[in-house]
N, C-alpha and C positions, 0 to 999 in steps of 0.2 A: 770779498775773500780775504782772511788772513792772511795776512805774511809768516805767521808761526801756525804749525802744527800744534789742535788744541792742547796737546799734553808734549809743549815745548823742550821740557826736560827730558823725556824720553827720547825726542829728538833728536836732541845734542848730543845726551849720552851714546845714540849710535854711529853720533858723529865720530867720537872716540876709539872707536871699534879701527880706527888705524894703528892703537897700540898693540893691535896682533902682528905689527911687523915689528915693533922692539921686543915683543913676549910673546914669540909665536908659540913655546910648549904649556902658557897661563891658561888654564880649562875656560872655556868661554863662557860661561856663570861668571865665575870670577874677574874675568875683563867687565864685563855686563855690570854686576854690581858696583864693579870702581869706576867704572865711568860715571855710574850715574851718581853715585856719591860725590864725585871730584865737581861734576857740575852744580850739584847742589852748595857745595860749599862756598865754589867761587861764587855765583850767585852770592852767597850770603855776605864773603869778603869784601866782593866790590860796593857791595848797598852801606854795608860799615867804612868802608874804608872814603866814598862819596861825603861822609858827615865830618870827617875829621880835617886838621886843618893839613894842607900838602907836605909837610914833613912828615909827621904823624900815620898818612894815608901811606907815601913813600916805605915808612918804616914797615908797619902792616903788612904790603905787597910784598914788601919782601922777605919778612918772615913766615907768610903763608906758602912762598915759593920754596923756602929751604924746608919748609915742613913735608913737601910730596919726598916720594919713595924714591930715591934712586934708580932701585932694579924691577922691574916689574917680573919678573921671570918667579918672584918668589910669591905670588900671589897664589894663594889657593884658596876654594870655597869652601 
Protein backbone atom coordinates (compact mmCIF):
# COMPACT_ATOMS: atom_id res chain seq x y z
CA UNK A 1 0.00 0.00 0.00
CA UNK A 2 1.14 3.55 -0.68
CA UNK A 3 1.92 5.98 1.75
CA UNK A 4 0.74 8.75 -0.80
CA UNK A 5 -2.38 9.03 -2.49
CA UNK A 6 -1.57 8.21 -6.34
CA UNK A 7 -2.26 11.91 -7.41
CA UNK A 8 -0.09 13.14 -4.22
CA UNK A 9 -0.60 16.68 -5.25
CA UNK A 10 -4.13 16.83 -5.17
CA UNK A 11 -3.79 15.50 -1.85
CA UNK A 12 -1.82 18.14 -0.24
CA UNK A 13 -3.50 20.74 -2.21
CA UNK A 14 -6.61 19.70 0.04
CA UNK A 15 -4.56 19.64 2.68
CA UNK A 16 -4.49 23.45 2.22
CA UNK A 17 -8.16 23.91 2.25
CA UNK A 18 -7.44 25.18 5.90
CA UNK A 19 -6.75 28.50 4.25
CA UNK A 20 -10.68 28.97 4.39
CA UNK A 21 -10.04 29.94 7.92
CA UNK A 22 -7.64 32.92 6.96
CA UNK A 23 -10.00 33.55 3.67
CA UNK A 24 -13.02 32.51 4.61
CA UNK A 25 -15.09 35.05 1.93
CA UNK A 26 -12.01 33.49 -1.12
CA UNK A 27 -14.68 31.45 -3.53
CA UNK A 28 -13.50 27.89 -3.09
CA UNK A 29 -12.25 27.46 -7.00
CA UNK A 30 -10.05 29.90 -6.12
CA UNK A 31 -8.68 28.44 -2.74
CA UNK A 32 -8.58 25.14 -4.88
CA UNK A 33 -6.57 26.34 -7.51
CA UNK A 34 -3.93 28.16 -5.10
CA UNK A 35 -3.47 25.53 -3.06
CA UNK A 36 -2.55 23.39 -5.71
CA UNK A 37 -0.44 25.78 -7.38
CA UNK A 38 1.48 26.74 -3.98
CA UNK A 39 2.17 23.03 -3.67
CA UNK A 40 3.43 22.47 -6.86
CA UNK A 41 5.78 25.33 -6.63
CA UNK A 42 7.28 24.23 -3.29
CA UNK A 43 7.78 20.92 -4.69
CA UNK A 44 9.67 22.54 -7.27
CA UNK A 45 11.68 25.06 -4.60
CA UNK A 46 12.65 22.58 -2.36
CA UNK A 47 14.01 19.94 -5.33
CA UNK A 48 16.15 23.32 -6.56
CA UNK A 49 16.88 24.63 -3.47
CA UNK A 50 18.38 20.49 -2.19
CA UNK A 51 21.14 21.23 -5.25
CA UNK A 52 22.47 24.42 -4.28
CA UNK A 53 25.19 24.94 -1.70
CA UNK A 54 23.20 25.81 2.12
CA UNK A 55 23.62 29.66 1.85
CA UNK A 56 22.38 29.71 -1.49
CA UNK A 57 19.50 27.10 -0.56
CA UNK A 58 18.92 29.48 2.65
CA UNK A 59 18.65 32.47 0.28
CA UNK A 60 16.14 30.67 -2.22
CA UNK A 61 13.72 29.62 0.84
CA UNK A 62 13.50 32.59 1.68
CA UNK A 63 12.82 34.43 -1.05
CA UNK A 64 10.28 32.01 -2.19
CA UNK A 65 8.59 32.74 1.18
CA UNK A 66 8.51 36.65 0.84
CA UNK A 67 7.20 35.78 -2.57
CA UNK A 68 3.48 34.26 -1.23
CA UNK A 69 0.56 36.79 -0.93
CA UNK A 70 0.02 38.13 2.20
CA UNK A 71 -3.75 38.40 2.01
CA UNK A 72 -5.52 35.62 0.74
CA UNK A 73 -8.95 37.40 1.02
CA UNK A 74 -8.14 39.05 -2.46
CA UNK A 75 -8.04 35.76 -4.30
CA UNK A 76 -10.56 35.43 -7.05
CA UNK A 77 -11.06 32.96 -9.80
Amino acid sequence: MALWPRNSGAYLAGLLEALRRIAPNAPSPALAWFSQLVMTLIAATVRHAIALEPKQATRMLTLFKRMLPKNLSKLEM
